[in-house]
N, C-alpha and C positions, 0 to 999 in steps of 0.2 A: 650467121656469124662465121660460116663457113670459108667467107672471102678473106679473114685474117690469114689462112693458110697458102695464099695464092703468092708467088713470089712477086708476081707482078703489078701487086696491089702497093700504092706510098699511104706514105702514115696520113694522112687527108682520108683516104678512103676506108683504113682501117682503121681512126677513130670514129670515123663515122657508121662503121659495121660496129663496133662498141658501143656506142651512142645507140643505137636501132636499138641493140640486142637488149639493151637495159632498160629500153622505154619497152620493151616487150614482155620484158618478164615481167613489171609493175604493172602491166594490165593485167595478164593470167595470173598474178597473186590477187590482185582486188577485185576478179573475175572470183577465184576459188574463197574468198571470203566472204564475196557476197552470195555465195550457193549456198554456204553452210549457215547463212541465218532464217532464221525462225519465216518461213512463207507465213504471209496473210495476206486473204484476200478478199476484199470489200467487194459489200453488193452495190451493184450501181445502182447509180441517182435515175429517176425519170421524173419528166414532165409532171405536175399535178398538183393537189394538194399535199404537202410531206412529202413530197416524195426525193427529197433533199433528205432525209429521216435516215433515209437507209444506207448509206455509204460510210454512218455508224457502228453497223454491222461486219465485223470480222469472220471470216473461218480457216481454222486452221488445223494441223493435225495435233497429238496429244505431243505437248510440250516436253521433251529432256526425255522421250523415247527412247529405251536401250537399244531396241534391235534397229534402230537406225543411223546408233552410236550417238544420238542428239545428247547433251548438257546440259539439263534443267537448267542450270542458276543462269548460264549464257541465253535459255529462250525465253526466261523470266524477264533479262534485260533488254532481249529485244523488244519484246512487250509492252516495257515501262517505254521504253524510248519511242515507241508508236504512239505513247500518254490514251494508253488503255487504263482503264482503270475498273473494271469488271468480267469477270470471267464464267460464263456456262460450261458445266463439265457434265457432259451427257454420259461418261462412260462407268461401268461398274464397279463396284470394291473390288473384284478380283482382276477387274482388269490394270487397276493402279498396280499390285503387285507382278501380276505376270509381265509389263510393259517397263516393269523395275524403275515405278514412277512412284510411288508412295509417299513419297516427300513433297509432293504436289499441295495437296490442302493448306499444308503447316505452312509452304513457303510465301503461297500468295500474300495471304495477310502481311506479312512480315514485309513483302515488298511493296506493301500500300495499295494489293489491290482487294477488290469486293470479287466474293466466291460463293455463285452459286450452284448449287449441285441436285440433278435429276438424273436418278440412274437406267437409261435404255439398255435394253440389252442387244448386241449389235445384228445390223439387220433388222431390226423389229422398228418399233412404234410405242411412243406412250401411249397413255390413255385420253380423251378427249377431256379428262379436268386435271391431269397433267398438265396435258397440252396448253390448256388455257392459263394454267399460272406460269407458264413459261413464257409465251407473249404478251401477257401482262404485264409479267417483272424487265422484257425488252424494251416494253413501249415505257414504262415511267422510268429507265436510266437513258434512252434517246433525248426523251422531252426535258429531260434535265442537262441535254446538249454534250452528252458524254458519250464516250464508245464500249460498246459490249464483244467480245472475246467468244466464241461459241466454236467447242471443240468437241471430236467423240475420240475415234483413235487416228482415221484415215482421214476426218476431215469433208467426207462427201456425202454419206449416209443419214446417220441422226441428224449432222450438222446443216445439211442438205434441207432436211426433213422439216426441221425446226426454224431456219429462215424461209422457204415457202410457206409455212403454214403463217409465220407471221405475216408475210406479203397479203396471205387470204383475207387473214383475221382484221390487220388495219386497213387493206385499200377494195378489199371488196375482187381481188381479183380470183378469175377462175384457177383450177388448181393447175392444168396445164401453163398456163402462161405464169404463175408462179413459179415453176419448176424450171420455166424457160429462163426465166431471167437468174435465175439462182445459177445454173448451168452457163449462164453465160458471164457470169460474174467469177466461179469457183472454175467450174471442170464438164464438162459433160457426163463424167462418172455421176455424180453430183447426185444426189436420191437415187441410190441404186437398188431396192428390192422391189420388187411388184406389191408387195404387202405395204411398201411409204407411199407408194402412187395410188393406191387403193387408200390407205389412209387418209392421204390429204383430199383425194376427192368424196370420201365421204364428210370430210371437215368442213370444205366448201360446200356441203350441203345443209350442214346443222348451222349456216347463217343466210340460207333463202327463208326469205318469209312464205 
C-alpha cells in the first residue's frame, strides 16, 4: 500500500494498490479467525473392515481453556457445528477448575450434547476395565453413525492413549502401528509417556489368545 505515497503513481494504479491492500486484509482476518477456533482432529480412515468407523473420532484439547485465553461457549459452537454430539473428558475434577473450565459438564448437556466422563490423571493410564468401558461406549456411538469428541487437556496424551487402544481393541492392530496411526492423524506428540506405550502394549496383549 506503500505505492499510494509515490507521486508518480495515477489514480488506476492507486486504486488498484487499495483494491490489493483490502483483499489483503480480509484474508489475514479470516486467516486470524480461523486459528482461533476449536482444532479437531480426526483419525483417519483405512482400508478394511470399519475402517471408515474411525474418522468419527475427534481429538482435541480441553475446550474454553483459560490459560490459552480459549471461550468455552465459542468451542461449544464449534463443536455443535462439526455435529459432534458426544463428548469423552478424560481430565480430573481438579483439573476443570485449575484450567478455569468448570462450566464444562453443566454446558454440554445444555448444548445437546452426551457427556461422558473418566477421570486419568495426566500422564498416566486407566485401568484395563476402565479402559474397556471407554471403547465400548466408542464403539456403540460410532455404530450408531455419530461422532465421539475425546479430550484430556493437551489433547495428545490420555487422548492419544484412548484412541490407540480403541484401534487395538476393535481392529486387532499391534500397539505400535496404533500409535502410528493416532500420531499420524493428531500430532506426533500424540501418547507421550512411556507408562501409555507400556500401557497399550500390555493391552494388546490381554486380546492374544
Amino acid at each position: 500500500m506503500h505505492t499510494l505515497s509515490f507521486d508518480e503513481c495515477n489514480d488506476l494504479q492507486k486504486k488498484w494498490a487499495l483494491y490489493a491492500g483490502a483483499k489483503l486484509i480480509l484474508k489475514i482476518k479470516s486467516y486470524i479467525q480461523k486459528s482461533k477456533l476449536l482444532r479437531i482432529d480426526y483419525l483417519k480412515p483405512f482400508f478394511g473392515k470399519d475402517g471408515d468407523l474411525v474418522k468419527q473420532i475427534g481429538l482435541t484439547i480441553l475446550p474454553g481453556r483459560k490459560d490459552r485465553n480459549r471461550v468455552l461457549l465459542e468451542d461449544l459452537q464449534t463443536i455443535k457445528k462439526e455435529r459432534i454430539s458426544n463428548v469423552l473428558s478424560l481430565i480430573t475434577e481438579q483439573e476443570y477448575i485449575q484450567y478455569g473450565v468448570s462450566d464444562l459438564k453443566s454446558e454440554l448437556p445444555i448444548h445437546g450434547i452426551n457427556h461422558k466422563q473418566i477421570s486419568i490423571l495426566d500422564q498416566r493410564v486407566p485401568s484395563h476395565t476402565q479402559m474397556l468401558e471407554i471403547v465400548t461406549w466408542i464403539d456403540s456411538i460410532l455404530t450408531q453413525n455419530q461422532k465421539v469428541l475425546v479430550h484430556c487437556v493437551g489433547g495428545l496424551g490420555r487422548s492419544g492413549t484412548v484412541a490407540a487402544a480403541y484401534l487395538i481393541w476393535k481392529f486387532g492392530m499391534n500397539a505400535e502401528t496404533a500409535i502410528q496411526k493416532v500420531r499420524e492423524s493428531r500430532s506426533e506428540r500424540a501418547v507421550e509417556s512411556h507408562e501409555q506405550i507400556r500401557f497399550l502394549e500390555s493391552w494388546e496383549k490381554s486380546f492374544v489368545p
